[in-house]
N, C-alpha and C positions, 0 to 999 in steps of 0.2 A: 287287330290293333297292333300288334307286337312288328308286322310287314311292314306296316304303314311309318311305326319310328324309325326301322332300321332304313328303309326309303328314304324317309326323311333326312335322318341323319348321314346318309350316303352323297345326299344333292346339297347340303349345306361343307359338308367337304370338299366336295368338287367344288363346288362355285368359290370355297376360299382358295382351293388349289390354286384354280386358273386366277384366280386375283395376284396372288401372292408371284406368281410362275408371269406371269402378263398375257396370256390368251386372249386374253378380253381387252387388249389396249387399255387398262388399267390406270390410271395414274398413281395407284397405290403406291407399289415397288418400281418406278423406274430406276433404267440404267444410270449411273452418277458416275463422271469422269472424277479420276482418280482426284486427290488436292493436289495442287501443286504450290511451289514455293510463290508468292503471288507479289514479295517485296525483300526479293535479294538484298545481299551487301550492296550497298555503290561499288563499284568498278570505275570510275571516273577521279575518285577522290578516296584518302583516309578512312577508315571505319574509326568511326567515333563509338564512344559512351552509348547514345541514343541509340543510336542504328543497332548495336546489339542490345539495347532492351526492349524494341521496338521488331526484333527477328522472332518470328513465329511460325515454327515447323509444321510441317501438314503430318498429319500423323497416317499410317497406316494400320495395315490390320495387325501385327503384331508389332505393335509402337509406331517409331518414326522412321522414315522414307532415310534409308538408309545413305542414296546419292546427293538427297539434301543436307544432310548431317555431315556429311564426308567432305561438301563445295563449301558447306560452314565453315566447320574446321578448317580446311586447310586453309583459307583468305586468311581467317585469325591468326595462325596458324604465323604465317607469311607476313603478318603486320606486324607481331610481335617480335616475329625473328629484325626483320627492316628498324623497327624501336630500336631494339639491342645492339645492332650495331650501329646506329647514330648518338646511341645515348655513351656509350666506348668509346665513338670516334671522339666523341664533345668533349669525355672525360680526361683524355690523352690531351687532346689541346687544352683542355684548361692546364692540367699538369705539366705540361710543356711550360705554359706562359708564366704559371710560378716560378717555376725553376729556375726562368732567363729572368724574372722577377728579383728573384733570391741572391742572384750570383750580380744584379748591377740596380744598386737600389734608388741611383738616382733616375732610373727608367722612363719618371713620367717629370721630371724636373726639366728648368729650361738651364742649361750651363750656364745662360747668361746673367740669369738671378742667382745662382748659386755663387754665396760668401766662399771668398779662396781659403785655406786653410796657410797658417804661417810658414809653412814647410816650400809654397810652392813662390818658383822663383815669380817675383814681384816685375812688372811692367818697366820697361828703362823709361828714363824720363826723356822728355825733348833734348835736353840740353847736353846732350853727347855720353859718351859711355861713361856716364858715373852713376856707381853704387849708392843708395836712397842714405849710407852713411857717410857718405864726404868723400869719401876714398874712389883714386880712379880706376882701380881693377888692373892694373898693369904690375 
C-alpha cells in the first residue's frame, strides 16, 4: 500500500509538472506578451487633464515598465516646460502693456473727444489773426 501512494503521488506531480511547464499544450500557463502601454499621450495635440488621468501603466514584474514611465515623464515633463514659458512670455507682455499703459493714460481715448485743458493754445478763429480776447497779437 505504502508503493502504491508514493506512485501515486509521483504521477499527480508529474502531470501538474508538465501542466504547469506546458508539455501537454496546456492552456493552463500560457505564454502572455509582456503589457504594453495600449493608450499613449496624444503626440498630435496638448496633454490635457483627462489624458493624464485616463494614462494607465502596464505594470511589470518588479512594478512599472520602466521605458513607459520614463515616455511619461518626459512628454509631461516637456508640456510643462512649453506652459512655462508661454505663461512668462504672456506675463512680460502684459507687463509691458501696463507700463506703456501707466506712462500715457489716455491710451485707449479718442483725442478727438478729449476736453482740451485751459493751458492749451485755443483754435484761431476764421476772422484773421485775432486772439479769442479782442486783441490782434502784434
Amino acid at each position: 500500500m505504502f508503493w502504491f501512494l508514493l506512485l501515486a503521488m509521483v504521477v499527480v506531480v508529474a502531470a501538474v509538472t508538465l501542466a504547469v511547464v506546458g508539455g501537454g499544450r496546456s492552456a493552463i500557463l500560457q505564454d502572455v506578451a509582456p503589457e504594453q502601454l495600449t493608450d499613449p499621450l496624444p503626440a498630435t495635440r496638448p496633454v490635457g487633464r483627462a489624458d493624464v488621468e485616463a494614462l494607465r501603466l502596464p505594470v511589470a514584474v518588479r512594478g512599472y515598465r520602466m521605458t513607459d514611465v520614463d515616455e511619461a515623464l518626459g512628454r509631461l515633463g516637456a508640456e510643462l516646460a512649453e506652459r512655462d514659458a508661454r505663461i512668462a512670455e504672456l506675463e512680460s507682455a502684459l507687463a509691458g502693456a501696463q507700463a506703456t499703459r501707466a506712462g500715457r493714460p489716455d491710451l485707449l481715448e479718442d483725442p478727438q473727444e478729449r476736453p482740451r485743458a485751459p493751458w492749451q493754445a485755443q483754435e484761431q478763429s476764421p476772422g484773421g489773426g485775432q486772439r479769442p480776447d479782442g486783441e490782434d497779437g502784434r
